[in-house]
Structure formats: C-alpha cells, structure tokens
C-alpha positions as CSV (number, residue, x, y, z in Angstrom):
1,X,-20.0,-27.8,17.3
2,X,-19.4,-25.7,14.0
3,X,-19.8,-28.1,11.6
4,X,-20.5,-26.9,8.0
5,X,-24.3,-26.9,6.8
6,X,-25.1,-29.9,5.0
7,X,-25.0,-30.5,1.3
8,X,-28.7,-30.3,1.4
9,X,-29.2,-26.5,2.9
10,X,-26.3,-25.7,1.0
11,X,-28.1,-25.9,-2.5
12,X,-31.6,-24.9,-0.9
13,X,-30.2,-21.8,-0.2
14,X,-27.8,-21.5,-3.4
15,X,-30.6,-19.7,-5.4
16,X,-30.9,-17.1,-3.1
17,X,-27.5,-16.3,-2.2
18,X,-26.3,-16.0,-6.1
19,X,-29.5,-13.8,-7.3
20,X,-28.1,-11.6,-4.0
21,X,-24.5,-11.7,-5.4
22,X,-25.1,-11.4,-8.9
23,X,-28.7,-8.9,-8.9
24,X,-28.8,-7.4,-6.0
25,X,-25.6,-6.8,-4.8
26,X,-23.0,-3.8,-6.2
27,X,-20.0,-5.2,-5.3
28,X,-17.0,-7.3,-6.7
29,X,-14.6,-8.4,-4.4
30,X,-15.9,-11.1,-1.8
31,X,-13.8,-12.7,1.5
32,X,-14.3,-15.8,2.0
33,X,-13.6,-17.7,5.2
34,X,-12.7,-21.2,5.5
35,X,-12.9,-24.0,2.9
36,X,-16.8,-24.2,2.1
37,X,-17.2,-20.5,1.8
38,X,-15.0,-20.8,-1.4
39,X,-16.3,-23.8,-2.6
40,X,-19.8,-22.3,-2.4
41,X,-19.0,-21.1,-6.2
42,X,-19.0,-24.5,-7.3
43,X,-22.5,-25.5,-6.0
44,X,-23.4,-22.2,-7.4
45,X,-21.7,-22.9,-10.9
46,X,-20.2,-26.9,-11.7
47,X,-17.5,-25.4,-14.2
48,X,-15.6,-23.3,-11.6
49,X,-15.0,-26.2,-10.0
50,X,-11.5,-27.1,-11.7
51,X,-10.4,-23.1,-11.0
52,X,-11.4,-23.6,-7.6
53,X,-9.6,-26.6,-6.7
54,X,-6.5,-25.4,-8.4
55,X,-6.3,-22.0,-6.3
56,X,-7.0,-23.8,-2.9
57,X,-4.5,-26.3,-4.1
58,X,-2.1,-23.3,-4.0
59,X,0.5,-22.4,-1.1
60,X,-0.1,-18.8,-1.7
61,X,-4.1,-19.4,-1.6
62,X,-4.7,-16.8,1.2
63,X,-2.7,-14.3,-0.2
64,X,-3.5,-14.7,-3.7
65,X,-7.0,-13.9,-5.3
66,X,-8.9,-15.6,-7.7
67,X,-11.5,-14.2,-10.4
68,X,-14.4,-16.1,-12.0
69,X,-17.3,-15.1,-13.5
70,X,-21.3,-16.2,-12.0
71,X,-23.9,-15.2,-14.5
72,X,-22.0,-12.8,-16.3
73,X,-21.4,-10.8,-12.9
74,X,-17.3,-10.6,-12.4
75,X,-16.5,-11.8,-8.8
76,X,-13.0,-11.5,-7.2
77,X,-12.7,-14.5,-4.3
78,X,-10.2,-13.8,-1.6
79,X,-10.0,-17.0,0.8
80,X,-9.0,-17.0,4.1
81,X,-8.7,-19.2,6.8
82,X,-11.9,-20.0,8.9
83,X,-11.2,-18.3,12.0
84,X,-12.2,-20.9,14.6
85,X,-10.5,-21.7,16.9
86,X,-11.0,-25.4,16.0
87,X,-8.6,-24.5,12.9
88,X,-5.3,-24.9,14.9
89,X,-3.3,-25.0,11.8
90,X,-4.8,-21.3,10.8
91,X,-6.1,-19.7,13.8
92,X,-3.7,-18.2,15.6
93,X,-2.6,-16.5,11.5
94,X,-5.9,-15.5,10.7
95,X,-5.6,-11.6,12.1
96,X,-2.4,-11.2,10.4
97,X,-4.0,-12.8,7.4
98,X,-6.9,-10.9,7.0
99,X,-4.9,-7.5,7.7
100,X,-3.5,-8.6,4.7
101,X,-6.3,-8.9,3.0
102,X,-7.7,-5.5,3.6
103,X,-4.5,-3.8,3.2
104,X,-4.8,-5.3,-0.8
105,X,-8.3,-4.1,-0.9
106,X,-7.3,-0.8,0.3
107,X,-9.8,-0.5,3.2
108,X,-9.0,2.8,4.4
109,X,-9.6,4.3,7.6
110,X,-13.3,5.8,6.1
111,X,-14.1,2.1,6.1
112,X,-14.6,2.1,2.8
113,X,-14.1,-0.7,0.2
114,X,-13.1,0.2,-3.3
C-alpha cells in the first residue's frame, strides 16, 4: 500500500541511520525522496525542525538545497518528490526532477558523485 513506516520504527531505527550518516559514512550531499525522507532530520535532531519546515514550505523546494548540520557532520539535503505513482501531483515530474538534481551534483558519466 506504500504507506510511510510508523512513528514508532521510525525512531527505533533513528540511532542507527544517523551513526551511519554521521560515523560511518563519507559523504555530504544526501537525496531525499518524498516528504518523510526529509523530515527524517527532525526525528533525528528536534531543532532542524523550523529549517525544515521552512524549505518544504518553499515553491523552489525540489530545486533548491538545504544545509544543516547532525552531530557536527555537515549534510546537504536535496528533496525530491516521492516517486510513486500514488503521488499524481509529482510523478509524472519526478525524472525531469531528479535529472536535475544530478546535473547540480555533477554526476558525470564515470558515475561518480563529487
């Protein structure tokens, strides 16, 4: 039915999601599809939560990036659309959008992220 996980998996898992982004994990830039994908952050740290809401609140929000910071690790979030196809409003976009999205990372044809 692709419904979300409930609030109750989501913070049993929390710890071990952020010690993978912030310890074990090299990288900066993180895509993040559909609503509770971005709002993750906010389980993970309460004080994002005004930053969050004011970057989904935002036309431009899957264009746009947003940086925060999780345990002194520097994160840039790039939101896009969840890509089911129960999202009419964003589905049929989503290619296009995320195109965009690795064009502005540069993803090159090595497959590379910077």
């Amino acid at each position: 039915g692709n419904k979300a996980w409930s609030m109750g998996v989501k913070r049993r898992f929390e710890p071990m999601v952020r010690e993978l982004l912030t310890q074990h994990w090299s990288g900066e830039h993180l895509l993040t599809c559909g609503r509770v994908a971005f709002f993750w952050f906010q389980i993970a740290d309460k004080s994002l939560k005004p930053e969050l809401e004011r970057h989904w609140a935002r036309e431009d929000r899957f264009e746009s990036s947003l940086s925060i910071e999780l345990d002194r690790k520097r994160l840039t979030l790039h939101p896009l659309p969840h890509p089911s196809p129960l999202n009419a409003t964003w589905y049929k976009r989503f290619p296009e959008l995320i195109d965009l999205r690795l064009r502005q990372l540069q993803w090159g044809e090595s497959n590379t992220a910077p």
